[in-house]
C-alpha positions in Angstrom: 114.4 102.1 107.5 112.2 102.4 110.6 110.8 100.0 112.9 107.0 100.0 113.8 105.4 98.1 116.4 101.5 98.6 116.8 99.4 97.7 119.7 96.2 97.1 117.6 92.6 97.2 119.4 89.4 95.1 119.3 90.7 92.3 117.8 92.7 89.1 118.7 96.2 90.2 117.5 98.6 91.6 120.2 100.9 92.8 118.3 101.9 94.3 114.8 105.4 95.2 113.9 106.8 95.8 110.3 109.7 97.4 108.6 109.2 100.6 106.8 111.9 101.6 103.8 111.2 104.2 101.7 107.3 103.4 101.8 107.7 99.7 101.6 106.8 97.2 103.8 108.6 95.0 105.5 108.9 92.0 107.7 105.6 92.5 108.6 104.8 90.3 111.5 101.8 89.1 114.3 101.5 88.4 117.5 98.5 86.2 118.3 95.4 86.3 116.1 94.8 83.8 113.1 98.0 82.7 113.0 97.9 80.9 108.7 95.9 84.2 108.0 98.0 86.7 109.3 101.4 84.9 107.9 99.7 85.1 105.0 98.8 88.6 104.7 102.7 89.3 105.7 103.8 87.1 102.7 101.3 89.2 100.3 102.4 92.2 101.7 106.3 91.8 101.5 108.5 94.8 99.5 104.7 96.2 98.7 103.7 100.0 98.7 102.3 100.9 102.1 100.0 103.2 101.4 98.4 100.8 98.8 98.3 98.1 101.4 96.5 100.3 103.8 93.9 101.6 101.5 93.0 97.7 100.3 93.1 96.5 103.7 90.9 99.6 105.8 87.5 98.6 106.4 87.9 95.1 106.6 85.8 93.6 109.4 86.3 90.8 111.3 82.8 89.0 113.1 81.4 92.1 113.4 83.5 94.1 115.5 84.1 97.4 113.4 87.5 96.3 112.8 89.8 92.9 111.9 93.3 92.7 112.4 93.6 94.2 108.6 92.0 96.8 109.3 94.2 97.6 112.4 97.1 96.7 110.4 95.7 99.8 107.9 95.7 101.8 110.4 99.4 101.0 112.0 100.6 101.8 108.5 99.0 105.1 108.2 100.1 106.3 111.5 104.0 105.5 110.4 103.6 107.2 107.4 102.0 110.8 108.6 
């Protein structure tokens, strides 16, 4: 199991950090943002197959900035699994 903590960018997050076993997520966890939303999205998440999560969750904008904390989180799980 590996530990992954993400600085995500553009958005109001701070932080990301998950667990990674075997391609499954979790403990998945934020720092700042929108705190129900983001607990949520760790909850939906939990013991679920990483690259699935990533390829629902890329693309997802947030108020028009190009990106959303999901979106960030996408791509915090592709760079742990390359």
């Amino acid at each position: 199991m590996s530990r992954i903590e993400y600085t995500p960018k553009g958005v109001c997050s701070r932080k990301i950090s998950f667990d990674l076993e075997d391609g499954i997520i979790r403990n998945l966890k934020f720092v700042g943002g929108c705190n129900g939303n983001l607990k949520a999205i760790g909850k939906l998440l939990e013991g679920r197959d990483a690259k699935t999560a990533a390829d629902i969750l890329e693309g997802n904008d947030c108020m028009g900035k190009g990106t959303s904390c999901a979106d960030q989180l996408s791509k915090a799980i592709r760079e742990a699994l390359a």
